[in-house]
C-alpha positions in Angstrom: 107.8 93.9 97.9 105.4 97.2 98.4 105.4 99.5 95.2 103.6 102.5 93.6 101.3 105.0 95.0 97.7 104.8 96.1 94.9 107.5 96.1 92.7 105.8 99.1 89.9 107.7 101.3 90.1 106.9 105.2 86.2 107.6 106.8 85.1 109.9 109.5 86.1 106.8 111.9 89.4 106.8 110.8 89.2 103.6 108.9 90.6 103.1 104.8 90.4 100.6 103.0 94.3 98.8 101.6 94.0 98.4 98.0 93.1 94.9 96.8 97.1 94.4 94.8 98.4 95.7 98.6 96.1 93.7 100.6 96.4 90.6 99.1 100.7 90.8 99.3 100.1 91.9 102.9 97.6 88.8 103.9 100.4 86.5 102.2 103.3 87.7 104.1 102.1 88.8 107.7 98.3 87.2 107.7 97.0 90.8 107.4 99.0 91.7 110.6 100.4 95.2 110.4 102.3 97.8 112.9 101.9 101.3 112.1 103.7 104.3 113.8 105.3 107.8 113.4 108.0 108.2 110.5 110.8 109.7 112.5 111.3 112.8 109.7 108.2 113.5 108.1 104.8 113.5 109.3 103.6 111.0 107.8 102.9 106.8 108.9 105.1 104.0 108.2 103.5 100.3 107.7 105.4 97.5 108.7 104.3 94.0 108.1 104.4 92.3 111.4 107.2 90.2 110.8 109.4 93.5 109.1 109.1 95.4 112.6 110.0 92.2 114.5 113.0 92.3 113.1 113.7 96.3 113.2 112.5 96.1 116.6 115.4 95.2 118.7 117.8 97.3 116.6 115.8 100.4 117.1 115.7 99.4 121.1 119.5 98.5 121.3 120.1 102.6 119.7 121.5 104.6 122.8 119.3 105.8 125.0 121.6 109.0 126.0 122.3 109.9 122.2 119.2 112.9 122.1 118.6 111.8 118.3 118.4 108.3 118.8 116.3 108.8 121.9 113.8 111.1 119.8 113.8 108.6 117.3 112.8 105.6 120.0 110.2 107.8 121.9 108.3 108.2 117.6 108.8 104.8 116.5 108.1 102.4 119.6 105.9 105.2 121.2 103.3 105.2 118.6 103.9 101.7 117.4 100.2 100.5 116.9 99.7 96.9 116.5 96.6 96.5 113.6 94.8 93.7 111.8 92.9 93.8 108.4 89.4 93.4 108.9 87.7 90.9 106.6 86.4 93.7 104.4 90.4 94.8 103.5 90.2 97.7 106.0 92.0 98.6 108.9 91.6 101.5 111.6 94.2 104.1 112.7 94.0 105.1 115.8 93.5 109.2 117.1 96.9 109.5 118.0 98.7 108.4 114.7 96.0 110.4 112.5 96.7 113.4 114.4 100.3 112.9 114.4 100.4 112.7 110.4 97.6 115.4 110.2 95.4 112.4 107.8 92.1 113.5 107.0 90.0 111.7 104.2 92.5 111.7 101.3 95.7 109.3 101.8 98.1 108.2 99.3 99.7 104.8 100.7 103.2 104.6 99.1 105.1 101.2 98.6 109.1 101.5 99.8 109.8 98.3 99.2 109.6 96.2 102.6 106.8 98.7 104.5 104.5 101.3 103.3 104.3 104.9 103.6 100.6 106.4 104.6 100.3 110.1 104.0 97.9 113.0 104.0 97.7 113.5 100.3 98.3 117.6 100.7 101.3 116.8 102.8 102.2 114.2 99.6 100.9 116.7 97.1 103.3 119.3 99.0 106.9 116.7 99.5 106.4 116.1 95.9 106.4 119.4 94.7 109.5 120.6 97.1 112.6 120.9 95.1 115.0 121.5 97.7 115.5 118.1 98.4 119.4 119.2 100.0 122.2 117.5 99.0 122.8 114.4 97.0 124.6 111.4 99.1 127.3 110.0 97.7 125.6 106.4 97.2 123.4 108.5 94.5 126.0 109.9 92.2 126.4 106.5 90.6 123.4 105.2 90.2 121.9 105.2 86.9 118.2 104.7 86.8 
């Protein structure tokens, strides 16, 4: 399970460096074998574990091609799908396209969601952070108690 929040860096060849506690869960459950691509919402990068997307990969290509959301949603998530390996320094590199596409420049924050991560620019983090009108509250969220 991925948790918490990571301040990382990310050189000028678009390569960062996955915190050691992060790295070492990832090299446990996928052998350091990673697929990144777009988040769907926000402009930010989801990181699957290998294994995760394998099995989120047929049910995002079984969504219906002639529904316009779920096509959108198939063009981001297969479309910049980027298979990646860490490196045996604990670093991987994004590609141009998914850097541009999230706007990530030298600060990151990596964000554990339990089965993947979340890489963002840390202004665009800074900024989703700070933005109280989150809309409304689901149902499923009235009862929990945290």
């Amino acid at each position: 399970m991925y948790l918490g929040s990571h301040a990382i860096n990310m050189d000028a060849k678009g390569r960062l460096a996955i915190p050691a506690r992060v790295r070492d869960s990832l090299l446990e459950d996928c052998g350091g074998r990673l697929v990144v691509t777009a988040h769907t919402e926000e402009r930010c990068l989801l990181v699957y574990p290998e294994p995760q997307w394998r099995e989120i990969l047929p049910k995002i290509e079984a969504l219906p091609s002639f529904n316009k959301v779920a096509r959108r949603a198939q063009r981001l998530l297969i479309g910049y799908a980027c298979e990646l390996q860490v490196d045996a320094n604990g670093r991987v590199l994004l590609p141009p396209t998914l850097r541009e596409y999230a706007g990530l420049e030298k600060k990151l924050m990596l964000v554990g969601q339990g089965k993947k991560l979340e890489l963002w620019s840390e202004d665009r983090w800074m900024s989703w952070i700070d933005d109280e009108d989150d809309g409304e509250m689901p149902e499923e969220m009235a009862s929990l108690s945290l």
